[in-house]
Structure formats: structure tokens, C-alpha cells
C-alpha positions as CSV (number, residue, x, y, z in Angstrom):
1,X,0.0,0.0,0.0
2,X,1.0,3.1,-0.7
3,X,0.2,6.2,1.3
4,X,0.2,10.0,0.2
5,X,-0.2,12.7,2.5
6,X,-1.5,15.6,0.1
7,X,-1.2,19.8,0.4
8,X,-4.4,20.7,-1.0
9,X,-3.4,24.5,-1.0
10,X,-6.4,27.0,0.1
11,X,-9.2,24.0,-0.5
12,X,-9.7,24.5,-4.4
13,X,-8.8,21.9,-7.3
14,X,-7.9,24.7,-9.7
15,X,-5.1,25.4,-7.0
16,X,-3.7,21.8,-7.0
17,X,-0.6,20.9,-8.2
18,X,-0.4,18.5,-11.3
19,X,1.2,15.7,-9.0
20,X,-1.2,16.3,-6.2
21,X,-3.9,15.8,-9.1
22,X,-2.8,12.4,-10.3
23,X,-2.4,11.1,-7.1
24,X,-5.9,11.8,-5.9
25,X,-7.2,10.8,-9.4
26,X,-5.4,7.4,-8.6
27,X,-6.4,6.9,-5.2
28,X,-8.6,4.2,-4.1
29,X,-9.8,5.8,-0.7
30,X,-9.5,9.5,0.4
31,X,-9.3,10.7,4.0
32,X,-9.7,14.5,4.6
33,X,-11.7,17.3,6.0
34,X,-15.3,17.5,5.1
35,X,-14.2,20.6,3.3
36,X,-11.5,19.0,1.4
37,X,-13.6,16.3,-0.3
38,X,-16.3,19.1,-1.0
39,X,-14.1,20.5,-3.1
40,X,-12.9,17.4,-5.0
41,X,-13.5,17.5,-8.4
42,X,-17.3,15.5,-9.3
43,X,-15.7,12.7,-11.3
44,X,-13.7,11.4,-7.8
45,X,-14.8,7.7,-8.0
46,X,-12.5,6.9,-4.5
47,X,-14.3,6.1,-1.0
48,X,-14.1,8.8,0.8
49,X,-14.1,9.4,5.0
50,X,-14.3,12.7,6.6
51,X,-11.6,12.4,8.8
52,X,-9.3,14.6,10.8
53,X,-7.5,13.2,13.8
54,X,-4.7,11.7,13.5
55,X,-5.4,8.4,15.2
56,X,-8.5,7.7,13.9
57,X,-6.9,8.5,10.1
58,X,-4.5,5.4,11.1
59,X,-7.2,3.4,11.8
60,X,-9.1,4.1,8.3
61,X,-6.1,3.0,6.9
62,X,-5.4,-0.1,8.2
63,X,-9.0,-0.9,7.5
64,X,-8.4,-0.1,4.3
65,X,-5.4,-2.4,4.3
66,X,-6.6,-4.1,1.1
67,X,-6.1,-1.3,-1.4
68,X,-3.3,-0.3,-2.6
69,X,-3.0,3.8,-2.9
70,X,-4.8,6.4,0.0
71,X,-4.9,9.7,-0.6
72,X,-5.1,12.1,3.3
73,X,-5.8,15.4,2.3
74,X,-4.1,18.6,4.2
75,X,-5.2,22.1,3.9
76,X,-2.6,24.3,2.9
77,X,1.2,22.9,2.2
78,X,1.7,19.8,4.1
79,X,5.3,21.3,5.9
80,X,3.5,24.6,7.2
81,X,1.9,23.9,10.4
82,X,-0.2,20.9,8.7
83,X,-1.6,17.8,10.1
84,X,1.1,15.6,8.8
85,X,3.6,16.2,11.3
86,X,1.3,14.8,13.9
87,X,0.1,11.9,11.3
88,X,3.8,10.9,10.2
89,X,4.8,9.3,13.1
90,X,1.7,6.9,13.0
91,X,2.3,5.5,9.7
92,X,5.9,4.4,10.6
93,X,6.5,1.1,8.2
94,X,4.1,2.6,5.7
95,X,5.0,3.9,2.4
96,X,4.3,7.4,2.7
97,X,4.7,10.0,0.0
98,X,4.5,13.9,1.0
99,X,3.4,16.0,-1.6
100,X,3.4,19.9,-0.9
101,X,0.8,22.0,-1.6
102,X,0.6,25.8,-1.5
103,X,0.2,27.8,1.8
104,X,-1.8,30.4,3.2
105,X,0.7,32.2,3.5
106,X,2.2,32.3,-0.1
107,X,-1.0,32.7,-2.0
108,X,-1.8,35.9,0.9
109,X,1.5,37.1,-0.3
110,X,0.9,36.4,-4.1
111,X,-2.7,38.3,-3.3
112,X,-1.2,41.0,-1.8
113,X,1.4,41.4,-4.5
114,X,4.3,41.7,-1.7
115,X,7.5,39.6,-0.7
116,X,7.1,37.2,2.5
117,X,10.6,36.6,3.6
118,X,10.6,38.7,6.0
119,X,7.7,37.7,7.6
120,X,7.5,36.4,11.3
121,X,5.1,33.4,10.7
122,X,3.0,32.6,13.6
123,X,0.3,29.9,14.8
124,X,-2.2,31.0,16.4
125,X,-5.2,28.7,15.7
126,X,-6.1,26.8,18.5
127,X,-2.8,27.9,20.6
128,X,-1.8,30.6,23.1
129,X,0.2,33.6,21.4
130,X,0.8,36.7,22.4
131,X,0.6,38.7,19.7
132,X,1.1,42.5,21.3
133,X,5.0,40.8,21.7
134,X,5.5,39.4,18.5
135,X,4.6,42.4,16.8
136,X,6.0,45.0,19.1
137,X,9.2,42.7,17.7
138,X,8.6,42.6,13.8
139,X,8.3,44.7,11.1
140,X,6.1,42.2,9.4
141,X,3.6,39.4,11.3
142,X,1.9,36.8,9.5
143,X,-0.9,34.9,11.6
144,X,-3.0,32.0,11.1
145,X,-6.2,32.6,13.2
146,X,-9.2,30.2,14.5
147,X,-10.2,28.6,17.3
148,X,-10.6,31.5,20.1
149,X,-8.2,33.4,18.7
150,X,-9.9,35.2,16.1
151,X,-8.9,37.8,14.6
152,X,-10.7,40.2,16.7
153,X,-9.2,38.8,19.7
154,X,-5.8,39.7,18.1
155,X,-6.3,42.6,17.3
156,X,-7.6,43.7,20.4
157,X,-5.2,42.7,22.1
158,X,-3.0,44.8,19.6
159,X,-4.9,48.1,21.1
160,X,-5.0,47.4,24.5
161,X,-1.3,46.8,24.4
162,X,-0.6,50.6,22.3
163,X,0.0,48.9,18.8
164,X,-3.6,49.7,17.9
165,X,-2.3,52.1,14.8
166,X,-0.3,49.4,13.3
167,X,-2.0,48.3,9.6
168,X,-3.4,44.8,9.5
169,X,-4.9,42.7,6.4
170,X,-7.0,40.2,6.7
171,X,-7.6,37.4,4.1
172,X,-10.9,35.5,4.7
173,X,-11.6,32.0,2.8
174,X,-8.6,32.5,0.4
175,X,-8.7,30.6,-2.8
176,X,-12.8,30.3,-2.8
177,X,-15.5,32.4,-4.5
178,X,-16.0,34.1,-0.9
179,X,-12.6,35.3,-0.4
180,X,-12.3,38.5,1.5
181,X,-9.5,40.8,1.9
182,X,-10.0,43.8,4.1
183,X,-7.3,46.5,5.9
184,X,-7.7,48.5,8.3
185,X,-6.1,49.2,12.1
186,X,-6.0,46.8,14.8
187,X,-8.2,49.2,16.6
188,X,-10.8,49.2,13.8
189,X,-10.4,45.4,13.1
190,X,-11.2,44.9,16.3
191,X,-14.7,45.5,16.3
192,X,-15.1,43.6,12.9
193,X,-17.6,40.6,12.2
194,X,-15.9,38.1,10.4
195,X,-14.9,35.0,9.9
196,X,-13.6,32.1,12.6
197,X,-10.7,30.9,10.5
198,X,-8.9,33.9,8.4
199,X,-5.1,34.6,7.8
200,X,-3.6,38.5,9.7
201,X,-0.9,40.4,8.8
202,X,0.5,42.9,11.3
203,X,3.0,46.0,9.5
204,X,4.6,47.9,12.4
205,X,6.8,50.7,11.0
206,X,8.6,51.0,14.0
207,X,9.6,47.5,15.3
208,X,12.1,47.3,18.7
209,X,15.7,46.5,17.4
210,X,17.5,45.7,20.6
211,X,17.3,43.8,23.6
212,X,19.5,44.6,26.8
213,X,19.4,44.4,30.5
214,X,20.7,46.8,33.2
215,X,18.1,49.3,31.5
216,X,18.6,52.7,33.3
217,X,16.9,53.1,37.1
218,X,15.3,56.4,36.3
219,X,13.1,55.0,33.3
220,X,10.9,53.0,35.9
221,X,8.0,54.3,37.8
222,X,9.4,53.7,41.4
223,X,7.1,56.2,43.8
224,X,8.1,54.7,47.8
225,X,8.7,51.0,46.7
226,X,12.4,49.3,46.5
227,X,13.8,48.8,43.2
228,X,17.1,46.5,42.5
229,X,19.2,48.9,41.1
230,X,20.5,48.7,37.2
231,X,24.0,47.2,37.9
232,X,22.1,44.6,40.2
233,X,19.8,43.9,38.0
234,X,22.2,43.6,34.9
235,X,24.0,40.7,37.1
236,X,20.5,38.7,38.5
237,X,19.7,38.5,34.9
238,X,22.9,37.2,34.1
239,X,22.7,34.6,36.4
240,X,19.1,33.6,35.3
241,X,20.3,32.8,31.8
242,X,17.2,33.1,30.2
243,X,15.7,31.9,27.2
244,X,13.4,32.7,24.9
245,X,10.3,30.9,26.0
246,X,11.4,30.5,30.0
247,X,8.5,30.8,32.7
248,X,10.4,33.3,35.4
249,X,8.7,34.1,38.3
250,X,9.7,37.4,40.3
251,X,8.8,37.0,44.2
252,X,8.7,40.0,46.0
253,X,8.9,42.1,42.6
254,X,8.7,45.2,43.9
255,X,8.5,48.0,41.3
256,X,8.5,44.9,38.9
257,X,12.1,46.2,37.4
258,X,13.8,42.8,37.2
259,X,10.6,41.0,36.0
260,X,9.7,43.6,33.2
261,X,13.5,43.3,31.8
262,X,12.7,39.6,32.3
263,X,10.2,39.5,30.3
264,X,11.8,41.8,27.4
265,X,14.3,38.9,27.1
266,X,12.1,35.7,27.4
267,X,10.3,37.5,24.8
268,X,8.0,34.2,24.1
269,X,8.1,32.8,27.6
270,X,6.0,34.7,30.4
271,X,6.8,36.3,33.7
272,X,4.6,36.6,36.6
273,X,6.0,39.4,39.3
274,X,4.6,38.5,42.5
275,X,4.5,41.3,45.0
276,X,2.5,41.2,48.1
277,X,2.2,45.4,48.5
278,X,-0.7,46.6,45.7
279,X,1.1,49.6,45.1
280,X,3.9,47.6,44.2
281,X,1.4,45.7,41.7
282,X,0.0,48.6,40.1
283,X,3.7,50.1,39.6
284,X,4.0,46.5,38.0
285,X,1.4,46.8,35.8
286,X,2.2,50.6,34.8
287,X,5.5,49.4,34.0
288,X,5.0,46.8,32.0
289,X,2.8,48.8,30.2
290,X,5.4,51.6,30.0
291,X,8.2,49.3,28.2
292,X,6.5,47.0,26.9
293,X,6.6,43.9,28.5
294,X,2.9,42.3,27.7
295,X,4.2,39.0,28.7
296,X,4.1,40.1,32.6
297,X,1.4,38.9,34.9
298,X,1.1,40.6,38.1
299,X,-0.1,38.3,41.2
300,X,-0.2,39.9,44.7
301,X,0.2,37.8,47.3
302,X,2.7,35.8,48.7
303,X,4.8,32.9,47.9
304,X,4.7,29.9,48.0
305,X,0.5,30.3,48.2
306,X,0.6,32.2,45.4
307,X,2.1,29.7,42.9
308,X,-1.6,27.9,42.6
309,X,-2.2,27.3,39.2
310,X,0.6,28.6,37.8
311,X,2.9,26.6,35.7
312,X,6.2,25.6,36.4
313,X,9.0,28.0,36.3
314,X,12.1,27.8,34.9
315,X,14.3,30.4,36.1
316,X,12.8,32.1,39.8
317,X,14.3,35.4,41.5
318,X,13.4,35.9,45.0
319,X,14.4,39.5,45.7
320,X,11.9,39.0,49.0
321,X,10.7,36.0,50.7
322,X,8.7,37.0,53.7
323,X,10.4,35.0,56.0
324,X,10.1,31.9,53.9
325,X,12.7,30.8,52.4
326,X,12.9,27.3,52.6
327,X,9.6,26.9,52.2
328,X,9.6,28.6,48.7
329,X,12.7,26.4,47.9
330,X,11.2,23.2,48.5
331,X,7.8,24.3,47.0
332,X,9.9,25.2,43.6
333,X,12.2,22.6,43.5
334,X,9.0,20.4,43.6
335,X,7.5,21.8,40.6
336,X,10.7,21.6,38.5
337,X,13.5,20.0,40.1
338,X,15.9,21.7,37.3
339,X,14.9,24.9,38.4
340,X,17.5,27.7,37.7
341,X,17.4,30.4,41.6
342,X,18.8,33.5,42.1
343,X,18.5,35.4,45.3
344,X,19.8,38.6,46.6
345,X,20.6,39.5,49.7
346,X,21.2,43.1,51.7
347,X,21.9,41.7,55.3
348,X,24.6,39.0,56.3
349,X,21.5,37.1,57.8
350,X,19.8,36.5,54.5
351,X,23.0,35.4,53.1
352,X,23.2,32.8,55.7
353,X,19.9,31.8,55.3
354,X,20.0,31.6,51.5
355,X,23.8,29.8,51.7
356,X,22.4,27.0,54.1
357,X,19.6,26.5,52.1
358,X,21.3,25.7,49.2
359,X,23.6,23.5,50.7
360,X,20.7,21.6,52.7
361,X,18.7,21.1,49.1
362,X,21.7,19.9,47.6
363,X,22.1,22.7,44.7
364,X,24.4,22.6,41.8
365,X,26.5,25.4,40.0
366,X,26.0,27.5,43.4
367,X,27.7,30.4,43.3
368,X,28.1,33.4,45.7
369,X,28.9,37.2,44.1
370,X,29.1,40.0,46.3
371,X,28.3,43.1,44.1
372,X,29.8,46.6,45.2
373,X,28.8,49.6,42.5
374,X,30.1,53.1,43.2
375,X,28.6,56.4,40.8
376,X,30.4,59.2,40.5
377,X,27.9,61.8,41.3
378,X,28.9,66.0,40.6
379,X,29.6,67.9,43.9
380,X,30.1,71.8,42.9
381,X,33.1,72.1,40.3
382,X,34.2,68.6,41.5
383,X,32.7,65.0,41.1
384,X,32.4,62.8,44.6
385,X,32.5,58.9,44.7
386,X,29.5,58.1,46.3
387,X,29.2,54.0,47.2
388,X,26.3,52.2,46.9
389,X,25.1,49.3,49.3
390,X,26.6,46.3,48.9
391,X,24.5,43.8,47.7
392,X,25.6,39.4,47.6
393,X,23.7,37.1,44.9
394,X,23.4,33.7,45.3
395,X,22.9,31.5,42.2
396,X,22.3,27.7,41.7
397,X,20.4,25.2,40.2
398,X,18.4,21.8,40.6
399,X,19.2,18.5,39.7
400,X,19.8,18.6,35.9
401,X,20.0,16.1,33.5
């Protein structure tokens, strides 16, 4: 038997390939979307199933074990966030040909008579995404849409997040006699009626270019709260070593300075500042909202109570622990037991604290830096030396395989 797993394009025969053509035309059975096999052409003769999951497509075909060509049809090209890279690992000892078909997002390109290198390509049907980040990053932001993330929903959360001037073009039912294309601004779009399953692109003329840490103190709303200061801050960061998509949490967050500059660098990841003051929560959410940080979730409360239903971390700064320290440990170390801790510490007593704890929970990589900044600071016609409190950070790691 042999098996090929079919792009069908944007649904339509006229936009088949030749070789897609004679493989359907030579098929005995055909599995597919209801919407696929509408579209087949009306001299099909092959048994056709309505079928999308994977699993149950596996199970047509070994029924269908006595035939010797099935056609599954994908929408769109079958290497572009298809259904074949869930169905390929099913039909392991099959004969399985993959024949591409064209994508969303090439015949929205060809429609719109524009390049699409360029363009950041995003899922967003039937996944998280947080599209106020991924465009406050690109110049140019492709989306596939559906499920509850329509199109309204993105670009709403577009406006709410200051982007809501930024052009966006929707393409509705590409490829059929229904096909829509409409532009407008994410804050218009957002109020439009249209279609569950569409294609988005986002042009933002003004995309951020760099990423850094140690951002300067005086850009932060601060009013009586305590900030860690920007060379502290520069040096927690470090010793986070985030990535992209990291979960961070920031307990006792303060003005939320470390978790916004988190967040800026685990760009696709999400950071939840934890702060038990709400004053210090507003100035979380203000700013957040200041640089841009719309992966950061402020929680008041306290740890470890306020880690319900949040997911796992991977990286955790405790800047305050409210007297419980080893209670947060443990508590972490039990949802991830690779979990990457930084703590800082102002007093020799939290030191101690924080150095037996480590060495009680058996933490790797620890490491111990006692940070000392002085600014030079003008003083008449003369400039004064003016030290800064010290401040230790203590670093480590769980068990990491």
C-alpha cells in the first residue's frame, strides 16, 4: 500500500498541483476534511471518509489495508503547520509520499502582491500567542487565526497593548468564491464581524531593534517602593540565563524592574512578578505597560501560596521571601526539580539563610557574588564617589539532566 499525504493548498482543485492531481485521481480511498472532499472534483470515484485526527486516520487505513493507494488530504502545504507532522509518526513502516501544496501564507502574499521573507510566521489557531509581543518585535507578522483566537481577539489585544495604529490585512476563505481581503487598524479590526478561520498580517513601521538588560533606574516608575538597582539587576539577569520561552517568576517584585526586563528577554516565555504590597502591583502593571513587556502577569500575594495554578517555572528570582525561604525552595524545587534560583541579599542574615539553604537542598552550579557599584555623582566644580550598598547574589540550580 501506498500512502500520500496531500497539500491541497487554500481548498480549491484549480489550485492543486499536477502531481497532487494524479495522485488523488489514482487513489482508491481518500481521507480528509469534510471541506477537502467538498471540493474534489465531481468525477472522484475513490471512497471517501471525513476524517481529521490523527489516530483515527491510522485506523481508516489499516482498515483499508486491502487497497493499494490512500490519498489524506491537508489544507494548505503539508510542511507549514499541517496535520502531517502529527500523522507521520503513526504510519511508521508505511510507504508514505508527501506531496506539498501551497500555503496560506504564499497565495496571501501572491494576493497581496508583496514579498514574504521577512515575515514572522505565527500559529495562532487553536494555541496561546501573544501577539502584542511578536509584533512590538517585527516589522512584518503573519498569523493563522481560528479557534478563540480570532482575529478580533488579536487585534484587540493589539490596542490594548498601544499597537492599535499598526495596519493589519486580513484574508478570509482564500482561494474560494468568498474570499475577503480587508485593511484596516488593529483598533478598527477589532470591532469587525468576520470570519472564525482567516489569515492577519501585522505592519509595524517602528519595530524594537535591541534587547538589553541593566536598563537605566530612572526609566521605571518607582514612587516609595524598593527597586534593585541597574547594575544589580544587569548581574540577577545574568545569572538567570534566560531563554526565549522561559516561565520566570519574580517574588517580592517590587516596582517589577527585574521582571519587566525579564520579560523583554524571554520575549516568548511569560513572567509573573509576585509582589505582596498593591502599590507595588500597580507600579508592576504601569511598567510593564510603559516598556512594553505584555508577557508580565502581576499576582499579589505571597509565595509559596501564590504559585496555585501557575505553571512551572524555569528560572525564579526571590528579591523577598517574607520569612520563607525554605519553604519557597522546596515548594519550587517540587515543581521543576531543574529549576534555575537566584536570590539577593542586603543583610549577612539573609545570606546565611540563603547559603544553608542551598547547601541543605543539595544545589548545583551555586555560586556566591558579592556586588559593590560606586557612581560618581557632581559635587560643585568637582565629582564625589558616592558608594552604593553592597549587595551578595546567590545562584544555583536543581538536579539537571
Amino acid at each position: 500500500m501506498k500512502i500520500s499525504i496531500i497539500g491541497m493548498g487554500p481548498g480549491s482543485t484549480g489550485m492543486l498541483t499536477v502531481q497532487a492531481k494524479e495522485t488523488i485521481d489514482a487513489a482508491e480511498v481518500i481521507i480528509g476534511a469534510e471541506r477537502l472532499l467538498q471540493a474534489l472534483p465531481g468525477d472522484c470515484r475513490a471512497a471517501r471518509y471525513a476524517v481529521i485526527e490523527p489516530g483515527k486516520t491510522k485506523q481508516l487505513i489499516e482498515a483499508n489495508s486491502q487497497v493499494e493507494s490512500i490519498s489524506v488530504l491537508m489544507s494548505g502545504d503539508t510542511g507549514f503547520y499541517s496535520g502531517a507532522r502529527n500523522l507521520l509518526p503513526l504510519l511508521e513502516g508505511y510507504e508514505v509520499d508527501l506531496i506539498p501544496g501551497i500555503s496560506s501564507v504564499q497565495y496571501f502574499a501572491s494576493r497581496l502582491r508583496r514579498p514574504w521573507q521577512d515575515w514572522k510566521l505565527v500559529s495562532a489557531h487553536g494555541k496561546s500567542c501573544d501577539a502584542a509581543s511578536l509584533v512590538r518585535d517585527n516589522a512584518e507578522t503573519f498569523f493563522l487565526t481560528g479557534g478563540l483566537l480570532t482575529v478580533q481577539v488579536l487585534c484587540a489585544q493589539l490596542r490594548d497593548a498601544g499597537l492599535g495604529d499598526c495596519q493589519v490585512t486580513i484574508g478570509e476563505n482564500l482561494g474560494s468564491a468568498r474570499e475577503r481581503i480587508v485593511v484596516g487598524t488593529a483598533a478598527e479590526l477589532a470591532r469587525l464581524d468576520g470570519h472564525l478561520l482567516a489569515v492577519m498580517l501585522v505592519d509595524n513601521p517602528t519595530p524594537r531593534k535591541t534587547v538589553s538588560c541593566g536598563q537605566p533606574d530612572d526609566i521605571f516608575l518607582r514612587g516609595d517602593i524598593p527597586m534593585t538597582k541597574s547594575e544589580v539587576r544587569s548581574v540577577i539577569l545574568s545569572k538567570l540565563r534566560l531563554c526565549e520561552d522561559d516561565i520566570v517568576y519574580d517574588l517580592g517584585a517590587g516596582t517589577g524592574s527585574v521582571s519587566v526586563e525579564a520579560a523583554l528577554l524571554a520575549r516568548s516565555g511569560r513572567v509573573y512578578a509576585i509582589e505582596r504590597n498593591p502599590e507595588g502591583c500597580r507600579l508592576v502593571v504601569e511598567n510593564a505597560k510603559k516598556l512594553g513587556a505584555f508577557n508580565l502577569y502581576s499576582i499579589e500575594g505571597e509565595a509559596p501560596g501564590a504559585f496555585a495554578g501557575l505553571p512551572a517555572p524555569d528560572a525564579v528570582f526571590i528579591g523577598g521571601s517574607g520569612g520563607k525561604l525554605s519553604e519557597i525552595l522546596e515548594e519550587l524545587l517540587r515543581m521543576n526539580p531543574a529549576v534555575r534560583l537566584v536570590i539577593s541579599a542586603v543583610t549577612l542574615e539573609t545570606l546565611a539563610e540563603a547559603t544553608l539553604a542551598f547547601s541543605r537542598l543539595s544545589l548545583q552550579n551555586v555560586d556566591i557574588v558579592q556586588i559593590a557599584v560606586n557612581r560618581v555623582k557632581p559635587l560643585g566644580g568637582y565629582h564625589l564617589v558616592m558608594a552604593q550598598n553592597p549587595v551578595f547574589v546567590i545562584s544555583g540550580e536543581g538536579e539537571n539532566d
